[in-house]
Each structure stands twice: as structure tokens, then as C-alpha cells.
N, C-alpha and C positions, 0 to 999 in steps of 0.2 A: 771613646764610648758615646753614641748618640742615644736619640730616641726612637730613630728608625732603624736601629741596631739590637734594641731592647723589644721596641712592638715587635718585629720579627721573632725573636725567642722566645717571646714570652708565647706567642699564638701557636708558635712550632711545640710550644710546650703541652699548652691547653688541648690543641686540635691534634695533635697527635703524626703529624706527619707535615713535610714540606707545600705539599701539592695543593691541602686542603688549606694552608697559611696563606699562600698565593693569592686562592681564589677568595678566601674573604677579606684580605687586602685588595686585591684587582689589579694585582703585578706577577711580574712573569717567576715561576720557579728559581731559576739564575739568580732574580733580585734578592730574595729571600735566603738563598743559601750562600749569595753574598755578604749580606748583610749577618750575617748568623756567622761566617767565615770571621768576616772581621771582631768581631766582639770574641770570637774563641781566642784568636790571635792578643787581640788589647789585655783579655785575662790569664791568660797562659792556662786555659781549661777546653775540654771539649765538651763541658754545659750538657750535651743530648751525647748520647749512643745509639747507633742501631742495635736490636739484639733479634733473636730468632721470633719474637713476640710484639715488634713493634718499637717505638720510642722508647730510650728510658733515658732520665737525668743522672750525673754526675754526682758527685757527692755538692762541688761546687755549685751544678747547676739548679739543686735542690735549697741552696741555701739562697742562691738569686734569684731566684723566680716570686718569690714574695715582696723582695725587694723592688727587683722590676716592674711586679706588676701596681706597687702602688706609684712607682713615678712616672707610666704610662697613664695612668687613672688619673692623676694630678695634672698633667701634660692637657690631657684633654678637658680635663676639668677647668681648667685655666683658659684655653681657646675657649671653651664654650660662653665663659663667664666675659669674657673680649670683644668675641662677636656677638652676643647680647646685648650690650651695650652700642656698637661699631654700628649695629644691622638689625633689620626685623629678628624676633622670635623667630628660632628654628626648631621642629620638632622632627627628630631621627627616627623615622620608622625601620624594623628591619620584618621581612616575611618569609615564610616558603616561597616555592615558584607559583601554586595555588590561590593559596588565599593573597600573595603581592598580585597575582594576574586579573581574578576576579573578583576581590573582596575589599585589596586597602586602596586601592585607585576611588572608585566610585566613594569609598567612604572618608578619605582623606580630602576629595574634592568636594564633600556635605561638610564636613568640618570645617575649612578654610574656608569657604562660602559666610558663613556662624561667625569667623575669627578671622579674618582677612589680614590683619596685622602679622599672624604666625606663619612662617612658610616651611612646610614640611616637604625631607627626601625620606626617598622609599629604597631599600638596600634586599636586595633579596640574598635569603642562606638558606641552609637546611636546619632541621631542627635540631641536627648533633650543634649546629659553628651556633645558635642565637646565644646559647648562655655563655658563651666568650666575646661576645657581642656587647652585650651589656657589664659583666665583668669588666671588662677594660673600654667601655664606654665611651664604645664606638656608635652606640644606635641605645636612645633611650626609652623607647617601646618596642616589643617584640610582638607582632601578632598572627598565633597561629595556635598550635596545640601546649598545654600546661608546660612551664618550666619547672622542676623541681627546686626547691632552695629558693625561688621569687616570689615578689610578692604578686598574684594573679586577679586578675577580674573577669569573670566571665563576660563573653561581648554574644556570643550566640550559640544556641544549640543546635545542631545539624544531621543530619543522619548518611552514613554512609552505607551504598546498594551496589550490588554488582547488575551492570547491565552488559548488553550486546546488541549484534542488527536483532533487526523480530525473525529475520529469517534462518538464524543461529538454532539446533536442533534444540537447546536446551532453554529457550525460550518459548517452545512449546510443551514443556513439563509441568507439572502442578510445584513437583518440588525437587528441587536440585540438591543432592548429597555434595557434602564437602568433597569427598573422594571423587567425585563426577570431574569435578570444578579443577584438580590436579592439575586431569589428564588437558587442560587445554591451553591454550596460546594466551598469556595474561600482558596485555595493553597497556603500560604507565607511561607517566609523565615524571621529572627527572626526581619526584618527592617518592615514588616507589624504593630507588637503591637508597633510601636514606632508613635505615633499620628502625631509627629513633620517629619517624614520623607517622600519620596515622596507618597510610597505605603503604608502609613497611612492617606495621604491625599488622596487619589485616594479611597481605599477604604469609607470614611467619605463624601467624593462626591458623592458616589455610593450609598451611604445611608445603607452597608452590615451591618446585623447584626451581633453581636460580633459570636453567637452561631453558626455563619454558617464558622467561620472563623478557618481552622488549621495551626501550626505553623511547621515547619520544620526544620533543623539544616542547612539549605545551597541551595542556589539557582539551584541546581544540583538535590537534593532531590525534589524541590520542582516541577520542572518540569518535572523530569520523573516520579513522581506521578500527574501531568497531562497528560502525553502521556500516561500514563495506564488506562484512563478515571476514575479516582477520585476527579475531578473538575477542575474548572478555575484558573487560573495564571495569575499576573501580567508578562512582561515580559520587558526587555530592547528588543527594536528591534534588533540591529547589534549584541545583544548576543545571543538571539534565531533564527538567520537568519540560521546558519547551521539545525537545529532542522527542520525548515521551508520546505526547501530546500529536506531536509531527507524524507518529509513527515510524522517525527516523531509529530511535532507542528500543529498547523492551529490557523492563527490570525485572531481573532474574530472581526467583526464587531460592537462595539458595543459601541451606542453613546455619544459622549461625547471623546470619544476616535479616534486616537493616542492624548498621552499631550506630549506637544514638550515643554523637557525641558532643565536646562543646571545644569552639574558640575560646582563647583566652584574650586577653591584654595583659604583658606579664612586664615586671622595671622591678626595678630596683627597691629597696623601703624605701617608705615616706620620705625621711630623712637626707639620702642620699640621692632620691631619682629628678629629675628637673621640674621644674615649677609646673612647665606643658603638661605633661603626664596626668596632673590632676586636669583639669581641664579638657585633655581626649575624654578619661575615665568617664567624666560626666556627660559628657555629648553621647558616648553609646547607651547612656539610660534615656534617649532622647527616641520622639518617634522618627523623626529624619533619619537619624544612623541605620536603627533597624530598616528601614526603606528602602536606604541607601546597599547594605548588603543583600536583601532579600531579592531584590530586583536589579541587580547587578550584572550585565554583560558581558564586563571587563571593558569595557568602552567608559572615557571621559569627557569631556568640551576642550575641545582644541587649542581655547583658550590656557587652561590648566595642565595641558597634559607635560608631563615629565616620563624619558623610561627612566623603568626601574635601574638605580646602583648602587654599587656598595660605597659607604661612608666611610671612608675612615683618615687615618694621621699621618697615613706615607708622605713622606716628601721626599 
């Protein structure tokens, strides 16, 4: 029995299926259901079931998975407390595709600019995988929309707009009914199929059917296939405000809309979360931070740039 035998089950546990254990480890499905193979084998248990409704644990696998998941937490806890000492500070960021593309880039590279000593990675997930993220503490800040059960700080408040090209029929209306908004072609980026996030709830309010929904590789893609008129967009306001302004955008009227929301910074309690974490938390009541988001590209100095990956304890 290893520990890349246990993070595997434990995350097949939490996230609910193989595919999604994969991707927030950053290994191939085969790995994982190898790794998952073997430890059913070493216990003489099958730990997980398929059933008509999803995952479900074992009688066994209910009683190891707490077991598990504290000697995974331990596991990491102990690297982290190794290369502390070994290596600079490192602080684990994890994000959406969103806010990691144009939000924790420019603002992680205002913070290590402040604290040059500390080197932070940036992991991106969706907003279902961050609180198995931090649970088994793989990434010790998550920044994006509220966790529930964490402890949170607000980092900024936002508003989210549906827009499209200006040349779209319903950008020449005073006001767009929901029921308009249905019937048309709706533009995301990959934070839409994620039910838990903003633009998955926005959509689910809107009542969009799935069939009308495309998905795109990047927030970028996704609106300049709305300015080419192939549909509507969710949009961050202050990040399509150039777009606006260009007369490449037009923000749509349409009811129910702007939803005025907020970023968080969400970890662990005091108690438990990494030393770093206080030291972000303070830097976003800083005027830098806010600067830093407000007027954020998604571009960084060349010097700094890292892509975005997932963090975690595979070996």
C-alpha cells in the first residue's frame, strides 16, 4: 500500500469519478485506476462501486477514506514542512480557467515582486475539484468563487454581463427577457460545464439548455467568437470593458442581469493553513493587488511567467 495508491482513492473518492481524479492529479486515467486496482488487490476490498447514480464506497471503503485521507494530508504536510526548510517559500495557488488566466498571474506576480523570497505555482481546477484541493492539501489557496466549509476572504467584487458583437439583434433592444436569451447560441469557456461555478450558475438561472451551450478553450476564444456574431457571452465586466469601449462587445440588457459578485481567497483555518496564506490575505488589502486585478490582461513579464499546473504528490 503506497501513497500514490491512497491520493488516488482518496480523490476517486471525493471527486466522484476516475476522469476528474486524473485531471487534478495531471496523470493519465489508466494511472489512476491502476493505482486504485492495486490497493483494492493489497485489501481484498473493491473500496468504490459503480452504481446507476454514480460512485459509491464500500462498506470498507467508507471506513478508509478518513484514514486515508489523514495520511495523505500528513504526507504533504511533511514535504511541505522539508522543502521549507530545503528551498525558498512556496505558496500553492489553485484557480478556475478565469480567474488563473486573468486574475492570479498579474496578481501573484504583484505579490512576489513585495516578497521575492516566496515562490508561488498556480494549478488550475474547477470549482467542484478546489475543496479536494485543499482537503488533502495539494494547493493552499484557492482563488475564485466561495468554498463552503473554508475559511474565505473576500479579494474583489465583480459583476457579471452577458454581452455579444453590437451587431447581434438583441443588442439593439432596450431589454432582453430571459426567455429571449434561451433561444440563442451561448459562448463559454471551460468554467461554464462546471455547475458549481459562477457561469454555470448563471447559466442554470437562465434555464439554457445544455444543446445550445459551446465550449471553448479560453475566455479569449470565447469572446471573440461573440464579436464575430456566433452567439452570447458571459462576460466579467472590467475585463470586457476594453472590448466595450472598442465597439468590438455590446452588453446586453438582459434580465436578471449584471449579478454582482465576489472573489474570494478561501484555505484552510488559521490553525491548519500555511504560514504564506496570511501574508497573500494581506497583500490583497493592499493598493497594488487591487491594481494588479483591475487592470489585468492576463499577460505577465517574461521574466516571471510560469504556465499555469496542477500541484500535486504523484510520484
Amino acid at each position: 500500500m503506497t501513497l500514490t495508491q491512497l491520493e488516488a482513492f482518496v480523490l476517486v473518492a471525493r471527486l466522484g469519478s476516475v476522469k476528474a481524479a486524473s485531471r487534478t492529479l495531471g496523470v493519465t486515467e489508466p494511472a489512476v485506476s491502476g493505482a486504485l486496482a492495486a490497493l483494492r488487490q493489497h485489501l481484498g476490498d473493491r473500496l468504490i462501486r459503480r452504481t446507476p447514480d454514480g460512485m459509491e464506497l464500500t462498506s470498507g471503503g467508507r471506513r478508509l477514506l478518513p484514514i486515508a485521507t489523514q495520511m495523505v494530508s500528513l504526507a504533504t504536510e511533511a514535504r511541505s514542512l522539508v522543502r521549507r526548510v530545503a528551498s525558498t517559500d512556496r505558496l500553492r495557488v489553485v484557480a478556475p480557467g478565469t480567474v488563473a488566466e486573468y486574475v492570479a498571474g498579474p496578481l501573484l506576480t504583484a505579490f512576489t515582486t513585495r516578497h521575492p523570497a516566496i515562490d508561488t505555482t498556480l494549478g488550475v481546477a474547477t470549482a467542484s475539484e478546489m475543496p479536494a484541493l485543499l482537503t488533502e492539501r495539494m494547493a493552499d489557496v484557492a482563488l475564485g468563487p466561495r468554498l463552503a466549509g473554508f475559511a474565505g476572504k473576500p479579494m474583489l467584487r465583480y459583476r457579471l454581463v452577458v454581452v455579444a458583437g453590437p451587431r447581434h439583434r438583441l443588442a439593439r433592444q432596450d431589454r432582453v427577457s430571459q426567455a429571449a436569451v434561451t433561444r440563442q447560441n451561448w459562448l463559454v469557456d471551460a468554467s461554464g460545464a462546471d455547475p458549481a461555478s459562477e457561469v454555470g450558475l448563471l447559466l442554470a438561472t437562465l434555464r439554457i439548455p445544455e444543446a445550445r451551450v459551446r465550449v471553448f478553450p479560453s475566455l479569449d476564444a470565447v469572446w471573440n467568437a461573440a464579436a464575430d456574431g456566433e452567439g452570447v457571452a458571459p462576460g466579467i465586466a472590467h475585463l470586457v470593458a476594453r472590448d466595450v469601449v472598442r465597439g468590438r462587445l455590446a452588453v446586453l440588457p438582459v434580465e436578471g442581469t449584471p449579478l454582482d459578485l465576489m472573489w474570494h481567497a478561501t484555505s484552510l483555518g488559521a490553525s491548519r493553513r500555511s504560514p504564506l496564506v496570511g501574508k497573500l490575505e494581506r497583500f490583497l488589502e493592499t493598493p497594488d493587488a487591487v491594481q494588479a486585478i483591475l487592470h489585468a490582461d492576463g499577460s505577465v513579464p517574461v521574466s516571471r511567467f510560469k504556465p499555469p499546473v496542477y500541484v500535486t504528490l504523484w510520484s
